[in-house]
N, CA, C and O of each residue as an XYZ file, in Angstrom:
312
protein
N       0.821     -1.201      0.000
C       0.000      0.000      0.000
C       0.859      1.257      0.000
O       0.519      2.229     -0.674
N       1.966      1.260      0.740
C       2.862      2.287      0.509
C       3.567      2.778     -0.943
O       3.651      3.937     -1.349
N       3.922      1.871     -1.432
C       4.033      1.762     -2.687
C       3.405      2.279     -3.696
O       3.920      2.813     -4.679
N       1.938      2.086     -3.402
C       1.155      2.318     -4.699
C       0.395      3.784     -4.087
O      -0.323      4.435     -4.846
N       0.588      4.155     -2.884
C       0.924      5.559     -2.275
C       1.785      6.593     -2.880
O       1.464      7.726     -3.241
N       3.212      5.867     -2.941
C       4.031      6.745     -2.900
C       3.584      6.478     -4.946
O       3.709      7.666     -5.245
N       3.343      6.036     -5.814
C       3.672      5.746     -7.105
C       2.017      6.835     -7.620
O       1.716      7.250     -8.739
N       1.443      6.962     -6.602
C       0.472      8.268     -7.096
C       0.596      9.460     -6.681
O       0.032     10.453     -7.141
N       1.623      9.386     -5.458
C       1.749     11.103     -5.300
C       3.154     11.012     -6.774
O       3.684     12.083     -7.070
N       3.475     10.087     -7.322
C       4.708     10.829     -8.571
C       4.009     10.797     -9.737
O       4.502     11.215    -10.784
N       3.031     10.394     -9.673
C       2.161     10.417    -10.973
C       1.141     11.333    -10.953
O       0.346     11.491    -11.880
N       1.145     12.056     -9.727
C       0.462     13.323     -9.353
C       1.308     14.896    -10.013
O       0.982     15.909    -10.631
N       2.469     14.324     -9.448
C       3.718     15.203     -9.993
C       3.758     15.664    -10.959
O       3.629     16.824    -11.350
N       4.068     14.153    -11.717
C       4.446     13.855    -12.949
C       3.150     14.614    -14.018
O       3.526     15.243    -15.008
N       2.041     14.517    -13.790
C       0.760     15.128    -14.544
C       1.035     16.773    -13.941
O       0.681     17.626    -14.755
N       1.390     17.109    -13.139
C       1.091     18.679    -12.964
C       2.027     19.252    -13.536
O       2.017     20.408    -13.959
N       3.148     18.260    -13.599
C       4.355     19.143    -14.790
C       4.102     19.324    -16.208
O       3.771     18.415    -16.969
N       4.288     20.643    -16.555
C       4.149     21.013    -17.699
C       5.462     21.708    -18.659
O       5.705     22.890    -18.414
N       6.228     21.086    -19.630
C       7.564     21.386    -20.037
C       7.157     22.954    -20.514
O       7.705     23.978    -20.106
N       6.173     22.878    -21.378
C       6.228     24.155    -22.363
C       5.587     25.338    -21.295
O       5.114     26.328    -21.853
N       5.549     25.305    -20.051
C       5.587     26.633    -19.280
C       6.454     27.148    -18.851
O       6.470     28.242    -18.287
N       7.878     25.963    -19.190
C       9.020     26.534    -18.510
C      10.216     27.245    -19.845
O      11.429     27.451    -19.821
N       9.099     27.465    -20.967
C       9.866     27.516    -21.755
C       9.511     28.899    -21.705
O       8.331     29.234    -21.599
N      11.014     30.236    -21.813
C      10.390     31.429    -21.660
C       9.593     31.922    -23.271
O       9.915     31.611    -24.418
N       8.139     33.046    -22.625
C       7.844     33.409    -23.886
C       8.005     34.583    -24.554
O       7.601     35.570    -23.938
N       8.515     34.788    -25.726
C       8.571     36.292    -26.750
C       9.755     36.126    -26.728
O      10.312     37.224    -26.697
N      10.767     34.936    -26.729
C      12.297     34.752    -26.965
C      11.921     34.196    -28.582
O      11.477     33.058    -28.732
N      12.092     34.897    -29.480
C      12.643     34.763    -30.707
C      13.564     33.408    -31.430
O      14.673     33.172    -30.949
N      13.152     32.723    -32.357
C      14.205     32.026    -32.661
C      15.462     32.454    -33.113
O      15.391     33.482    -33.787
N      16.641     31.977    -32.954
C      17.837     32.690    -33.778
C      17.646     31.879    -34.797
O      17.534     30.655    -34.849
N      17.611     33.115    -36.005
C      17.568     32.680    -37.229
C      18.787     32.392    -38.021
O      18.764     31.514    -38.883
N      20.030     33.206    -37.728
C      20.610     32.864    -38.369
C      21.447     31.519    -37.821
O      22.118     30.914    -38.657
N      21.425     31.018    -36.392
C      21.823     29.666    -36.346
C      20.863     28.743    -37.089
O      21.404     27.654    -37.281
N      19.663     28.805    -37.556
C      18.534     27.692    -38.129
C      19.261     27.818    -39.278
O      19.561     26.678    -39.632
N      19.776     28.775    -40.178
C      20.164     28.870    -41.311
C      21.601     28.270    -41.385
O      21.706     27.739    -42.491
N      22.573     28.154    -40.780
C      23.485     27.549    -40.386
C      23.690     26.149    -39.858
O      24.813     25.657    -39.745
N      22.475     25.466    -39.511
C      21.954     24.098    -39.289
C      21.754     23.905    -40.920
O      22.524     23.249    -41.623
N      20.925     24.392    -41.251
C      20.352     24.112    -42.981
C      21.699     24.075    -43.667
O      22.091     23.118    -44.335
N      22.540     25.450    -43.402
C      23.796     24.757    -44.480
C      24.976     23.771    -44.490
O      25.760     23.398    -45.363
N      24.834     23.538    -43.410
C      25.606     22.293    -42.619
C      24.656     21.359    -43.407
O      25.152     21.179    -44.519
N      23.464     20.681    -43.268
C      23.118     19.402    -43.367
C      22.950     19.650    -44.911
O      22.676     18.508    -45.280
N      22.943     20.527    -46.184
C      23.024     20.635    -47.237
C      24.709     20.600    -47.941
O      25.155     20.945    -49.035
N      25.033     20.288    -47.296
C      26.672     20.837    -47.504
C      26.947     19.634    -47.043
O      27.486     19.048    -47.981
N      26.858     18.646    -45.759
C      27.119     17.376    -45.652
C      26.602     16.238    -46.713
O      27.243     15.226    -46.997
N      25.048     16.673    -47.355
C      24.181     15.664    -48.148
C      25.544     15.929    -49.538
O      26.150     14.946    -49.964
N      25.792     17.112    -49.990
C      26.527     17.321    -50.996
C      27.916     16.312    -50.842
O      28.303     15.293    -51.414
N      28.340     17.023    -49.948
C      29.698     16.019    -50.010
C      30.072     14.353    -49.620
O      31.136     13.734    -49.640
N      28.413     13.884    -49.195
C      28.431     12.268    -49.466
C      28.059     12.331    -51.086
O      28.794     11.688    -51.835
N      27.069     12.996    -51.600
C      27.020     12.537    -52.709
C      28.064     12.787    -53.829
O      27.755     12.292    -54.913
N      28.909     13.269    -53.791
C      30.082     13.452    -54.345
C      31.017     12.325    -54.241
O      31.633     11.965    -55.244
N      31.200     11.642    -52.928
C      31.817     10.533    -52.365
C      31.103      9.395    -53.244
O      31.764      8.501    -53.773
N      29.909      9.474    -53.348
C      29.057      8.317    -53.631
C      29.286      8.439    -55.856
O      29.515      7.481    -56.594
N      29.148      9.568    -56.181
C      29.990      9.663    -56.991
C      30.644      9.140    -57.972
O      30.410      8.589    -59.048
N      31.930      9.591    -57.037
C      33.267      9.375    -57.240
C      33.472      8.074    -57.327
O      33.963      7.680    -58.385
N      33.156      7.050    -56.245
C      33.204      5.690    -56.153
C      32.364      4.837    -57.235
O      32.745      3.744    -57.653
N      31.216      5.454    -57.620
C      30.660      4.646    -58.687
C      31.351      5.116    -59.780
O      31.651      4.285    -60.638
N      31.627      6.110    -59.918
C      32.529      5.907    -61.380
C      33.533      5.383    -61.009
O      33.442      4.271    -61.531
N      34.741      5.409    -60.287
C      35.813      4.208    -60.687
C      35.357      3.088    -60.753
O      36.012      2.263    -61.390
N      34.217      2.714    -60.189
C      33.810      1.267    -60.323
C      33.798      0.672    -61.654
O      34.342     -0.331    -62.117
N      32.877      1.741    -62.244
C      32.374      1.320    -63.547
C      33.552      1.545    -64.754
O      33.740      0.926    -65.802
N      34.232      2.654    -64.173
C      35.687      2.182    -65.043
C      36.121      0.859    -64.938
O      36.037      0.128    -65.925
N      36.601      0.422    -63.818
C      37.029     -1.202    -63.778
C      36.393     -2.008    -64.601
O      36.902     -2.659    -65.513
N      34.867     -1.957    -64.171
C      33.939     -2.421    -65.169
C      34.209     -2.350    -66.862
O      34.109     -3.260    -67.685
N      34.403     -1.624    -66.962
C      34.433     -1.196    -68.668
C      35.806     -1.844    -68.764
O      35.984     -2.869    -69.423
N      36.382     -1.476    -68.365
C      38.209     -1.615    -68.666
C      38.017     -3.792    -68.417
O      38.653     -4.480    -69.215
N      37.419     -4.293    -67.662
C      37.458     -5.679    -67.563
C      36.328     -6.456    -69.044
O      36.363     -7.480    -69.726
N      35.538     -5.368    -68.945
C      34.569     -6.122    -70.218
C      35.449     -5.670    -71.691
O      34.878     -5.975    -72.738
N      36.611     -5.062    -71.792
C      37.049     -4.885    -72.905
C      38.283     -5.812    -73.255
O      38.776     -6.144    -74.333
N      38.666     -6.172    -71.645
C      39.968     -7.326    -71.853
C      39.204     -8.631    -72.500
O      39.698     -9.381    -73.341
N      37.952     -8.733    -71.950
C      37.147     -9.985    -72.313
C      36.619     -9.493    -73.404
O      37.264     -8.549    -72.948
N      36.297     -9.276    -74.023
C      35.669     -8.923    -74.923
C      33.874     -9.215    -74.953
O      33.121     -9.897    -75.648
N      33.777     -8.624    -74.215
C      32.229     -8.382    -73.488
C      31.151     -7.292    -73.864
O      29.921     -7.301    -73.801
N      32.340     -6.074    -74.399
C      31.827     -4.829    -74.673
C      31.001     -5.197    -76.073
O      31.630     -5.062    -77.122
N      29.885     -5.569    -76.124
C      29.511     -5.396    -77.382
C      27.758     -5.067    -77.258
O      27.038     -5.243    -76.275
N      27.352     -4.484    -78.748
C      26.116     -4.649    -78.514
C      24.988     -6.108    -78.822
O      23.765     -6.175    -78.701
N      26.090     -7.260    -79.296
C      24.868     -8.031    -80.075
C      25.052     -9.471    -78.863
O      25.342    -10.645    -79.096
N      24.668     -8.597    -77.222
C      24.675     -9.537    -76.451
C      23.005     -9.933    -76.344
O      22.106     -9.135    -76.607
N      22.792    -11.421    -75.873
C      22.049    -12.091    -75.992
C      22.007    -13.644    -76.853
O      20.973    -14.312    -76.871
């Protein structure tokens, strides 16, 4: 009984707390850090896909360069 005492006065607590009252109000977002988040994660997407790229074309060089030792490169496959 103590237990289920003490587990409703924290769930008493726990319901009267409210996060977004402790958040102060008429504080402004900083805009230019949001804009600085944005060019960071546009500027990271860029330079994987550059990586991603880069790596598929040497691939496909190998590729080409191995289907020409074999003689693979052609069109009248099938």
């Amino acid at each position: 009984r103590t237990d289920l005492a003490s587990m409703d006065v924290l769930l008493n607590r726990a319901a009267s707390i409210r996060t977004l009252d402790k958040v102060p109000a008429g504080i402004p977002p900083n805009v230019g850090m949001i804009w600085r988040v944005v060019f960071i994660i546009i500027t990271f997407v860029g330079v994987i896909s550059v990586i991603f790229f880069v790596i598929w074309s040497l691939q496909l060089r190998k590729i080409r360069s191995v289907e020409r030792e074999e003689g693979l490169s052609g069109g009248d496959a099938g």
